[in-house]
N, C-alpha and C positions, 0 to 999 in steps of 0.2 A: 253743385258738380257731383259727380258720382265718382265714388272710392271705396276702397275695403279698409272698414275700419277696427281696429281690435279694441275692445272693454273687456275681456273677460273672456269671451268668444269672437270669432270672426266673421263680421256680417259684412254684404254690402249695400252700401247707402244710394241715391242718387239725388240726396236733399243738402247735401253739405257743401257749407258757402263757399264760394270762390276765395281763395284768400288774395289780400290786397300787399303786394310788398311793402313795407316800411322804408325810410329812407335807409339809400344803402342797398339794397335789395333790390332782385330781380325776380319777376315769377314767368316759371316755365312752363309750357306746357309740355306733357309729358309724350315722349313716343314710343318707347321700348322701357321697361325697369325688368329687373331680374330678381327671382326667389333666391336666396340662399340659406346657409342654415342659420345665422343670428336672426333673422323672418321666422325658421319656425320655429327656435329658442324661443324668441318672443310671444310666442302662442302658449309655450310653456310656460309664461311668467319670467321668463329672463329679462331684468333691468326694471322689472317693474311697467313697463310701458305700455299706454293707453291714446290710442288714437290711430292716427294713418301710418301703416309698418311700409317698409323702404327706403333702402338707401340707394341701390345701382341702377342705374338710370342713364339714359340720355332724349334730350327734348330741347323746344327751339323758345328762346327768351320771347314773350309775350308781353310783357310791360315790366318799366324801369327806365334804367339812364338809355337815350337813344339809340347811342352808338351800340349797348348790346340788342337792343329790338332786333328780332327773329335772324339772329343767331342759333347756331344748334350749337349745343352746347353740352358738356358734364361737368360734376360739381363737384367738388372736395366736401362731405357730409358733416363736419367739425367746424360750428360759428361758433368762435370766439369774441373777446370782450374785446380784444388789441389793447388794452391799455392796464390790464395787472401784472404784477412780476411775472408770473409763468409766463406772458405772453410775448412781454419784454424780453427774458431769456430766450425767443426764437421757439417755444413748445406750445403753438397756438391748436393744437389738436390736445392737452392735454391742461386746457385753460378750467380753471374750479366753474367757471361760471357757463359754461360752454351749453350752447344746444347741439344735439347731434340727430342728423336726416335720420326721423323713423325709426329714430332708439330712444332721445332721451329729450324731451321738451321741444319738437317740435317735428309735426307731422311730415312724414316722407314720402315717398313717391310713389305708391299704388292706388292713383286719384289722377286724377287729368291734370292739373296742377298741383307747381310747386315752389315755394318760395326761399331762395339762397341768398346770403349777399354777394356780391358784384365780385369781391376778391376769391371768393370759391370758385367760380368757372374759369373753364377753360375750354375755348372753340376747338371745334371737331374738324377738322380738314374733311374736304366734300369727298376723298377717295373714300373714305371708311364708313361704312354702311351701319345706319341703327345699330343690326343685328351681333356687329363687333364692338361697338362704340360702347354699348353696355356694361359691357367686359371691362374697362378702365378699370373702376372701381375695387374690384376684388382681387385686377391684375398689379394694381399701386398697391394693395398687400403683401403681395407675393414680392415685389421691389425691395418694402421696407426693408426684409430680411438681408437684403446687401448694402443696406445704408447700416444695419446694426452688426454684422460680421461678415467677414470678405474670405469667403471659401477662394483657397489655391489651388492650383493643379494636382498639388501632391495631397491633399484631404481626401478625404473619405466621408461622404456626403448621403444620412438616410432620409430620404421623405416617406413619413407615414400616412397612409390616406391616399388612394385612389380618387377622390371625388374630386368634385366643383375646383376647390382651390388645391389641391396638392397635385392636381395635373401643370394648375398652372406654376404653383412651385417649383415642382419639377423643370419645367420649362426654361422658368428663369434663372436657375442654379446651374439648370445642363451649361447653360452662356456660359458660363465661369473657367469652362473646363476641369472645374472638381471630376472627382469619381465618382460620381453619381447611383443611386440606388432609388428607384422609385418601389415602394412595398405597397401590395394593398390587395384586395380578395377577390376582385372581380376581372376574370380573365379578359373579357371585351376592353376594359378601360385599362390593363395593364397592355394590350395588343396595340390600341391608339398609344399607348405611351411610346410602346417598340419602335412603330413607323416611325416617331419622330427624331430614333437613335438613342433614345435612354433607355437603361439596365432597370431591369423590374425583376421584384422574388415579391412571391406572395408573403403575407404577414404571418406564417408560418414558419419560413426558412432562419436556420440557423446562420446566419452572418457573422462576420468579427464584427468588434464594438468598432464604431465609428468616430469618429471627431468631431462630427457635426451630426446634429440630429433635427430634423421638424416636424413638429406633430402636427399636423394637419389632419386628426384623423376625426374629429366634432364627437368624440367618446369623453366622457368622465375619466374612464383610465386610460388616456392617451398617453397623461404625464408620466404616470410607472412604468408604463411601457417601454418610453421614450427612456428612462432611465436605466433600464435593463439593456440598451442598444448603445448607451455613449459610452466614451471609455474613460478613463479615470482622466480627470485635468479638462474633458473634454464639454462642449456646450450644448444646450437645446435650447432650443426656440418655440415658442407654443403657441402655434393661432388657435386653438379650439378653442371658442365660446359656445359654453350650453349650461342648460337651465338648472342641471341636474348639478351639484359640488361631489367634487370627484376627494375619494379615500385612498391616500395613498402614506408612507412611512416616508417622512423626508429625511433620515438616516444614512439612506446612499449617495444624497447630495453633498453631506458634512464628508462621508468616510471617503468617497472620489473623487472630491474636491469639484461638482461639476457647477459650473456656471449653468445658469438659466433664466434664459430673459424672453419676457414678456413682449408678445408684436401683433402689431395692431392694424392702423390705418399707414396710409406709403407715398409717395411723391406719381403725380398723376403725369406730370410732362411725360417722363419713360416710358411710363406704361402705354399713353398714348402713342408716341413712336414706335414703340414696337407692334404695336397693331396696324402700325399705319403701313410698315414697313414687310410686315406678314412674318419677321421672326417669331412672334407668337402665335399660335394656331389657336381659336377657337371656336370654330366654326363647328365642328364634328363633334363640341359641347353643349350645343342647344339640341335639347330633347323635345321640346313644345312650345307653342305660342300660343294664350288663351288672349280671349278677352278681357275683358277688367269685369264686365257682368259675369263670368264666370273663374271668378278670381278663389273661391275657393275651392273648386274642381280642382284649380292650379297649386294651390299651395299642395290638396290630399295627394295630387302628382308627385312634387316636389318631393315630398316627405317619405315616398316609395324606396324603399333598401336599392340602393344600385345608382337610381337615377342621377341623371346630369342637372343642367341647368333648365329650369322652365323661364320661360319669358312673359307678360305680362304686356300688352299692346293696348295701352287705353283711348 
């Protein structure tokens, strides 16, 4: 099959096997996956990983248990064991022995197929088009963050990072009715923020410290940053993954007492619904669609200061 594979550098192949699901398992083929920046961490040497990069995807089950056959489908990226203590305590995204889509022991979605077990999918309702369907993925991200703290109306809410995922942060925080502040440096994508009715200051503006803080901004100093925004007692939340280990004095955490937790991967049903439902917008996120033959055009895209999301149509 043909796929962009990374060793070292990123090539693409058109000799690499079809893979055959295991029991339990379902292989899809692929119809839309999306770049984002743990994709070009991973070109950096983030996580260590060698083989096929991609996790956000949606594509239609091509062999496996019957009943999902040519289903279209998206997958929860985190196979776990189901049977060790972590997985037993209900943290099967955070199982020791886990593969994860396209990051960590086992090839992901930027190849015409791809293989999940059965319990990671979850069908697509026939209203919601590829071109949104993609979006689950990175959009159960942005969810997590109200499974692990539940901004109020009276909070005071900053997302840092205009890009890919702090739009959609944005987005899902505005729900809440918090007070909302979306920051970030690029006038176009703080405008799309505007239409949607969220409060945008560039990453420049002097703010009061907030209560809630998310860095979403995929910088090394995103966390100091974020820490210089929260206020004393107050939390931050950090999606940035990147390659580079960020320097920062963790002093302010001890003397302001601020909480700070780590967020990761998110619950896919929600995310789904709201796409399906068009409270999330992201259609006006898609910058390009390449082919999969021209998958690294796509990624030098990607990786362009400003840009949104590229698409990937194998």
């Amino acid at each position: 099959m043909r796929a962009l594979v990374f060793d070292g550098g990123l090539s693409y192949q058109t000799d690499r096997p079809v893979p055959e699901p295991p029991p339990g398992e379902a292989r899809i083929r692929v119809r839309r996956a999306g770049i984002c920046a743990t994709d070009l961490a991973i070109t950096q040497g983030y996580m260590g990983f060698s083989g096929v990069p991609g996790h956000e995807f949606v594509g239609e089950v091509d062999a496996g248990p019957a009943e999902w056959v040519g289903k279209r489908v998206v997958g929860e990226i985190n196979a776990a064991c189901g049977r060790c203590e972590t997985c037993e305590r209900g943290l099967p995204r955070h199982c020791p022995t886990r593969t994860v889509l396209g990051i960590l022991g086992r090839d992901g979605a930027f190849a015409e197929y791809l293989t999940l077990p059965v319990g990671n999918l979850l069908p697509v309702p026939d209203a919601v088009p590829d071109d949104v369907a993609v979006f689950v993925e990175p959009l159960a991200a942005a969810f997590r963050i109200r499974e692990q703290v539940q901004p109020q109306p009276e909070d005071t809410v900053q997302v840092m990072g205009d890009g890919r995922l702090g739009l959609l942060i944005a987005q899902v925080l505005a729900a809440t009715g918090c007070r909302l502040t979306l920051l970030g440096r690029h006038p176009a994508k703080l405008a799309l923020a505007k239409k949607w009715g969220i409060e945008t200051a560039d990453t420049s503006t002097n703010l009061p410290r907030a209560d809630l803080v998310v860095d979403a901004t995929g910088a090394p100093g995103g966390l100091e940053q974020a820490l210089g925004r929260v206020r004393p007692c107050g939390t931050v939340v950090l999606k940035t993954t990147c390659a580079e280990a960020p320097a920062f004095h963790p002093a302010p955490i001890v003397i302001d007492e601020v909480t700070v937790i780590g967020s990761r991967c998110g619950p896919f049903p929600p995310a789904l619904a709201a796409l399906e439902t068009g409270a999330v917008h992201v259609g006006p996120l898609v910058a390009a669609t390449y082919p999969l033959a021209e998958g690294q055009a796509a990624f030098a895209h990607a990786a362009r200061p400003g840009v949104l999301k590229v698409l990937l149509a194998p």
